[in-house]
N, C-alpha and C positions, 0 to 999 in steps of 0.2 A: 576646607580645613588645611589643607596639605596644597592646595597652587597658589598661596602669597598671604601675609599678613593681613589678618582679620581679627578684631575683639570679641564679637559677638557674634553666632551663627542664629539663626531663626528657623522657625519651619511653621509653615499655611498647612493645615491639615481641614479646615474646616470652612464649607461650605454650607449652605442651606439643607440641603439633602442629604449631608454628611451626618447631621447630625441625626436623617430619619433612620436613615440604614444603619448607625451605630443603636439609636435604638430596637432596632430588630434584631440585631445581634446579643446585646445585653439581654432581650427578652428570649432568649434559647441558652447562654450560659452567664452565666455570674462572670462579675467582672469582665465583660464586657465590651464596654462599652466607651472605648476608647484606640487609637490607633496603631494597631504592634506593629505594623510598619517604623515606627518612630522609634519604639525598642529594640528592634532589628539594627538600626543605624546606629542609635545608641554604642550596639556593643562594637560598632566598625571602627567607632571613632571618638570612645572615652574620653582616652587613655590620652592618643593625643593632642583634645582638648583640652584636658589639665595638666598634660605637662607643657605646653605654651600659652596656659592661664585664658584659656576663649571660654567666655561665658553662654550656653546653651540655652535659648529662650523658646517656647514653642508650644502652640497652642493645642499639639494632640490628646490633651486628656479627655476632649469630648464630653463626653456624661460624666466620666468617671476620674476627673483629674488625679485625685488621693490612689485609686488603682494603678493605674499608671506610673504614678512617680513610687509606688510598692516593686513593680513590675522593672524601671529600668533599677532601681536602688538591689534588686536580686542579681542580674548583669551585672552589676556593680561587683558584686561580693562575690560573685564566679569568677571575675579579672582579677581580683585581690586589690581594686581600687576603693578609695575614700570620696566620695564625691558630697558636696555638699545641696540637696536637695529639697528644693522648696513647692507647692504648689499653692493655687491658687481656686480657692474657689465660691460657693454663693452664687451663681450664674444661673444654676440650675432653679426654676421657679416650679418645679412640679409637686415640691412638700407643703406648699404655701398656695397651689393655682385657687383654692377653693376663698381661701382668708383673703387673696387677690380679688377677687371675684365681688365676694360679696362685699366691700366696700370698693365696688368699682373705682378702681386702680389698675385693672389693665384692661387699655382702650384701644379698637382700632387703629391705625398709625396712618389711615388715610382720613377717618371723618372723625375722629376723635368719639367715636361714640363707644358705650362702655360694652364690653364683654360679655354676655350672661350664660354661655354654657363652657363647661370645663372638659370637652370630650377634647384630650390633645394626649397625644404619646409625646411628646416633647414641648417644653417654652424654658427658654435660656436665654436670658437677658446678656445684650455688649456690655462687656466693662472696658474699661479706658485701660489708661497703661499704668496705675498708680500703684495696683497689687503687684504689676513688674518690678517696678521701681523700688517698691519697702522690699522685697524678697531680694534684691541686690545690693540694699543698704544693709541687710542681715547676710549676707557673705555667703549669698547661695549661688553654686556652680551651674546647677543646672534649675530651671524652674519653667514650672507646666502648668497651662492653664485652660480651664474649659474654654468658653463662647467669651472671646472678647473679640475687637475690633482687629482687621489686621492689620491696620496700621500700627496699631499699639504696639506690635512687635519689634516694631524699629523706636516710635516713640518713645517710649518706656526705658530701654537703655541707651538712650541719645540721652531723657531727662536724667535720670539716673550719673550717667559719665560728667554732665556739664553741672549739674545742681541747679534745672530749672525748678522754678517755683509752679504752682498751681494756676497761678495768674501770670504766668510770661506766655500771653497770648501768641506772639510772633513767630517765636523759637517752639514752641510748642506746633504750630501749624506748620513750619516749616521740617519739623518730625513729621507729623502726620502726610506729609505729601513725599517724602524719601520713603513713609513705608508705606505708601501709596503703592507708588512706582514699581517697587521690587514686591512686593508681598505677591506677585502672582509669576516670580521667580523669571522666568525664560522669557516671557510675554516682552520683560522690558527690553532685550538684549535680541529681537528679530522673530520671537516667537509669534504664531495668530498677528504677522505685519503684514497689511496690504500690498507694500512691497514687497515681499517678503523673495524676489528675483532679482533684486539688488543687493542683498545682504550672504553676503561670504558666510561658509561653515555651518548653514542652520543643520546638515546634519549629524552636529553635537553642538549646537550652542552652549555656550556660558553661562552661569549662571552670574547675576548683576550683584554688585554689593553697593549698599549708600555711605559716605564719609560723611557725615553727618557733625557741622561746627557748632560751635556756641553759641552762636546768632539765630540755628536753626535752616541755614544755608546748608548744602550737602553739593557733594558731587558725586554722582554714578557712573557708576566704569564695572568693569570685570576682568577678571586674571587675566593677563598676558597669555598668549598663544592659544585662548580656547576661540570655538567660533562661534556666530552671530557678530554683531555690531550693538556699542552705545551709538548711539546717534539724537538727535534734536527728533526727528521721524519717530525710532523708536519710544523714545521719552515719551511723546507727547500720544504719541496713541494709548499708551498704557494710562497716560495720566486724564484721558479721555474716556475711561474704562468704567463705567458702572460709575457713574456719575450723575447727579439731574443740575440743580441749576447752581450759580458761580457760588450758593453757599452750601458748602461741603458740612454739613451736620456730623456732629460725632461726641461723645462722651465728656473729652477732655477740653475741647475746641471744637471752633467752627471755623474751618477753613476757607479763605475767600479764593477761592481757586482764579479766579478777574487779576490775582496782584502776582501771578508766579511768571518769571522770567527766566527764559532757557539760552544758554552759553554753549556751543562747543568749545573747548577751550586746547582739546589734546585729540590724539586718534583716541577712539573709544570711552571717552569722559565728556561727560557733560555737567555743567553746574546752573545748579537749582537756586535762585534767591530772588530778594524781594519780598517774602508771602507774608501774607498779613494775615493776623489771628481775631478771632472776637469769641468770647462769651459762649459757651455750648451751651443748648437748650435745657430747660429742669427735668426732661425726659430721659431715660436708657430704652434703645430700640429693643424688640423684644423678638426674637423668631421662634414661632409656633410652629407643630405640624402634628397633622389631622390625618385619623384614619378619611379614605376616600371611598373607598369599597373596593371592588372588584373589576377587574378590565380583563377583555381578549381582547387577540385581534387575530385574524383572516389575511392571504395576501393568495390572491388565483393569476395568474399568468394568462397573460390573453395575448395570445399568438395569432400574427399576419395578418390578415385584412379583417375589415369591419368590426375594427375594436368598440366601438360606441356599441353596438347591435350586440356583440358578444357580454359587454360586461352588462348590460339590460336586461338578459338573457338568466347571466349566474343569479343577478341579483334578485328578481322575479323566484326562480326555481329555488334560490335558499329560504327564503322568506316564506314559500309554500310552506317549504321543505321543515324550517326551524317552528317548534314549538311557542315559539313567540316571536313576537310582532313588535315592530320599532318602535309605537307607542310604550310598550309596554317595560323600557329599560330607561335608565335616568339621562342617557346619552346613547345616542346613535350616532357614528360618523362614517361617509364611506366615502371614497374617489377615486380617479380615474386616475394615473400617473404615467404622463406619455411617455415614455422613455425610449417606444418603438420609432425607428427610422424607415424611407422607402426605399425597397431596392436592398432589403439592409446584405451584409457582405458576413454577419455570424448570426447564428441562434440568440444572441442577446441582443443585437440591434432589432429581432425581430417581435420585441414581446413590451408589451406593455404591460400594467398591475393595476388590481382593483382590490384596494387596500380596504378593508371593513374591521371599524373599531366599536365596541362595546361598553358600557360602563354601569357597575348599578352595585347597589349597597349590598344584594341578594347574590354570593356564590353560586348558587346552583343557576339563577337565568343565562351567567355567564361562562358556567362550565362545559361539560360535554354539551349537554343540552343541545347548546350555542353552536360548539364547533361540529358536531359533527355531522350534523343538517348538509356544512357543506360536502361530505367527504359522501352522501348518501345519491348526492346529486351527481358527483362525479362525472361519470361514464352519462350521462342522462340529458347535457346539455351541452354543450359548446367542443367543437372539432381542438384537440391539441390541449385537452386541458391539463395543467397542472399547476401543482402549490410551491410557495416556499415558504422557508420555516417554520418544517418540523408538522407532524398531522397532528389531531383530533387533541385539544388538551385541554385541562381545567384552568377556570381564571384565575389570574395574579392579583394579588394587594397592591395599590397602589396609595398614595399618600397627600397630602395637600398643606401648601405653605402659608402661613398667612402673618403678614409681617402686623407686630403692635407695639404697644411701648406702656412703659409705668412709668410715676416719678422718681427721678434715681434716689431718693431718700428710701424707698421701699425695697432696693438690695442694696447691700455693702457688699466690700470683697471682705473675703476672709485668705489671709496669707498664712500656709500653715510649713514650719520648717520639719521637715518628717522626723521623727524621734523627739522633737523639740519646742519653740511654743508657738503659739498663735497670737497672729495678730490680725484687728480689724480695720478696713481700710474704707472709709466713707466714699460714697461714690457723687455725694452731691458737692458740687464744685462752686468754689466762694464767689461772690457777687465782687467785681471790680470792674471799673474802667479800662478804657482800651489803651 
């Protein structure tokens, strides 16, 4: 906001398991379930977003988009600013998972086969960037939205600034690969780089911005004087990132990722063009997640010689020791992790670990029960014994992801201006040629 001229700011808040953990929080207090981090920044950096007119786009509403935009719109009125404030939402398919269901319409997203049980603490269908886009044809300053794609983030006010159409396959893909690139912020500019010993400043890198043209070309750079590097290297790992094959599937478009052509053109700029657009599938991906049960886990220290013999030893003596038996849990997982050296020169070169994990839909097989078998055994088997992390505890919730999809005729966005009206925003995308 403040190291060089930018129109639009963005912010990734949501990953897969973002959205479990927001749901676990919403399920302890109202409202939720969405990211105060975001509200936090918010009040950093209003004020002077609207007085150099930077449009704020950002997908933290999580579950609870409409909370959220309650929540900065209060920030608001404690700085004694006017912001205009839109959110987006419809993503959320948990009011609907049953009516989904039973006209099978949400299908696995790897065999296409249909659905039939609805035990899921979350499903929140991508939306493209179109709900961005009417919420900044309606003259919103700031607008937040649940589960959409993150490229949309950049898409959405690329199409919005130039006046792409629904069918500007090209320019549209060429959004979608600018918020490719940056949507995972530092990653583009040296972050998570293999080289990452050739790249000056990574400890403050920059954070990347896309210049994104009307053709749907961009170039990416980042403020002068921060560190990291744009480079061709960097680009191209990030845009190697959670990717499968050269057609990049998405809401709005399908991006041929085969047609994208990388320029250094400056220090720290690279330009993006070429990219060719087609037709997105009749589908929106859909991310699920599922209670999983329960998990612990064990970690004993196996110090100096005869680590094999040793970790044989704990794991025989627990297994007396525990109430139950590896059959009898939904998951058993245990190993050896050599980490121990010979000769070694500290107490940590000398120790090896015998990790033991648990898993099972039943609390109690994985609780004390579980751990404290080993803490009884103790003193009972193996010379130098000791644990890390933490003794004797009950097991954790764990969660499970499972990606699906609907036909996007089966959610719309809904764009709501706060105080103000709504509008709906179709999420099935017109049939044209390339």
């Amino acid at each position: 906001v403040e190291g060089g001229p930018i129109d639009v700011l963005t912010g990734d808040w949501l990953a897969e398991l973002t959205m479990l953990i927001l749901s676990r929080i919403r399920a302890k207090q109202a409202k939720g379930g969405f990211a105060r981090t975001f509200v936090s920044q918010m009040e950093q950096v209003m004020g002077t977003c609207l007085d150099k007119g930077i449009k704020v786009v950002s997908k933290d509403g999580g579950l609870d988009p409409e909370g959220c935009a309650e929540a900065v719109a209060e920030v608001a009125k404690k700085l004694g600013l006017h912001p205009k404030i839109a959110f987006v939402r419809g993503d959320d398919l948990m009011p609907r998972i049953q009516e989904l269901i039973a006209a099978d319409q949400l299908r696995n997203f790897e065999t296409g086969e249909p659905i039939k049980e609805a035990r899921f603490l979350t499903a929140n269908a991508y939306f493209g960037c179109w709900g961005i886009v009417d919420a900044l044809q309606r003259g919103a300053d700031i607008v937040i939205t649940g589960r959409i794609t993150d490229a949309a983030l950049v898409c959405g006010p690329a199409a919005w600034h130039h006046g792409w159409s629904r069918t500007d396959w090209h320019a549209l893909a060429g959004g979608v690969v600018a918020g490719h690139v940056i949507e995972c912020g530092t990653q583009a500019t040296g972050g998570n780089y293999s080289f990452f010993t050739e790249v000056p400043g990574l400890e403050r890198a920059g954070f990347p911005w896309a210049e994104v043209a009307a053709d749907g070309s961009s170039v990416i750079g980042k403020h002068d004087g921060t560190g990291g590097e744009v480079s061709i290297g960097t680009v191209t790992s990030q845009l190697l990132y959670e990717i499968g094959g050269p057609r990049y599937l998405g809401p709005d478009v399908t991006t041929r990722f085969d047609s994208i052509l990388l320029d250094q053109v400056a220090s720290d700029r690279v330009r993006i063009h070429g990219i060719k657009g087609e037709p997105p599938p009749p589908t929106l991906k859909v991310c699920l997640n599922r209670a999983g049960g329960f998990r612990n886990d064990l970690n004993v220290c196996l110090v100096g010689l005869d680590v094999e013999a040793k970790a044989k030893l704990v794991e025989d003596a627990f297994w007396t020791a525990c109430p139950y038996q590896p059959g009898d849990f939904a998951q058993v997982s245990t190993r050896v992790v050599r980490t121990d050296k010979p000769d070694p020169e500290t107490n940590e070169q000398a120790v090896a670990l015998l990790r033991s994990s648990v898993k099972d839909p039943d609390p109690n097989k994985v609780g004390r029960a579980f751990s404290n078998a080993l803490m009884e055994t103790a003193l009972a088997t193996i010379p130098g014994f000791f644990g890390v992390g933490g003794g004797p505890g009950e097991g954790h919730p764990f969660g499970v992801y499972e990606p699906a999809m609907i036909p996007a005729a089966a959610a719309n966005q809904e764009v709501v201006l706060l105080g103000g009206s709504t509008h709906t925003v179709s999420s099935v995308i017109p049939t044209a040629t390339v």
